[in-house]
C-alpha positions in Angstrom: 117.1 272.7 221.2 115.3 269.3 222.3 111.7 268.3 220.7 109.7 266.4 222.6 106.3 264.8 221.7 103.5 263.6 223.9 104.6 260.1 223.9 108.1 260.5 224.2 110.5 262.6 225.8 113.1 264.1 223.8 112.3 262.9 221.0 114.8 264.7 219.0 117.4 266.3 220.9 121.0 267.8 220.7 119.6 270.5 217.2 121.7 273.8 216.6 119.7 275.9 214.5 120.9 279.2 212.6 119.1 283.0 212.9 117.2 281.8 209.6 115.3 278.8 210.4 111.8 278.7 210.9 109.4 276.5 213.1 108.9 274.5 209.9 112.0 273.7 209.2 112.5 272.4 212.6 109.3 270.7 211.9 110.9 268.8 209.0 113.4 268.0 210.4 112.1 265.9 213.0 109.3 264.8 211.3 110.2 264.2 207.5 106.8 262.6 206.5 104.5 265.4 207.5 102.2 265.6 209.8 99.7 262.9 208.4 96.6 263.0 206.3 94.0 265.9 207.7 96.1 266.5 210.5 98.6 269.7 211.5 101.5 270.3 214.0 101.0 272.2 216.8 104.7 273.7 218.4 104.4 274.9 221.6 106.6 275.8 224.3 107.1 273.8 227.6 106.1 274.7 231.1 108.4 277.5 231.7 108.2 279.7 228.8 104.5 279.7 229.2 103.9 276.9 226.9 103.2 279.1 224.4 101.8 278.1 220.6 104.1 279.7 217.6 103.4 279.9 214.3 105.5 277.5 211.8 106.4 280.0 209.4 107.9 282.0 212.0 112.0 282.5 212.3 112.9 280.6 215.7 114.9 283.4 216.7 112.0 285.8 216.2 110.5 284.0 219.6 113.4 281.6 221.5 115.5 284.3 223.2 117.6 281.4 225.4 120.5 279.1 224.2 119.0 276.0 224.7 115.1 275.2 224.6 112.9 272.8 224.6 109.4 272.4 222.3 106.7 270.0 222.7 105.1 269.1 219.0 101.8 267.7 218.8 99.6 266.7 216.3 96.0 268.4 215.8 93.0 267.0 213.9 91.7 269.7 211.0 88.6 269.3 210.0 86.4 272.4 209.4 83.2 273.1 208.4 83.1 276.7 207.3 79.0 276.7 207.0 79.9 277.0 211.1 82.0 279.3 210.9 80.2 282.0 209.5 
């Protein structure tokens, strides 16, 4: 499995991972200081698999059916007002 991020290409590349690790493990891996203050990551598939968005607390097996993929992980500004939402 390779990560890559917007700014740079395989950013982390070369990672075996086991039938019981999750998005967010992956996730810490690659990125051990979190995603920054107010901010979440966003995992998503590249081109080919439909660049798809997966949830972080999902198992990577649960999803990734091939033997070697490749994720794009970006970064997404939260800020919500909820007297918006409802």
């Amino acid at each position: 499995m390779t990560l890559h991020t917007p700014h740079k290409h395989e950013y982390c590349k070369n990672i075996a991972i086991s039938n019981k690790h999750t998005f967010d493990d992956l996730l810490t891996l690659g990125f051990p200081k979190g995603p920054g203050t107010d901010r979440v990551f966003i995992v998503r598939g590249m081109v080919e698999d439909g660049a798809h968005i997966y949830i972080t607390s999902d198992k990577i097996v649960d999803w990734v059916k091939k033997d070697f993929v490749e994720l794009m992980v970006g970064r997404k500004l939260v800020s919500v007002n909820y007297d918006e939402l409802f």
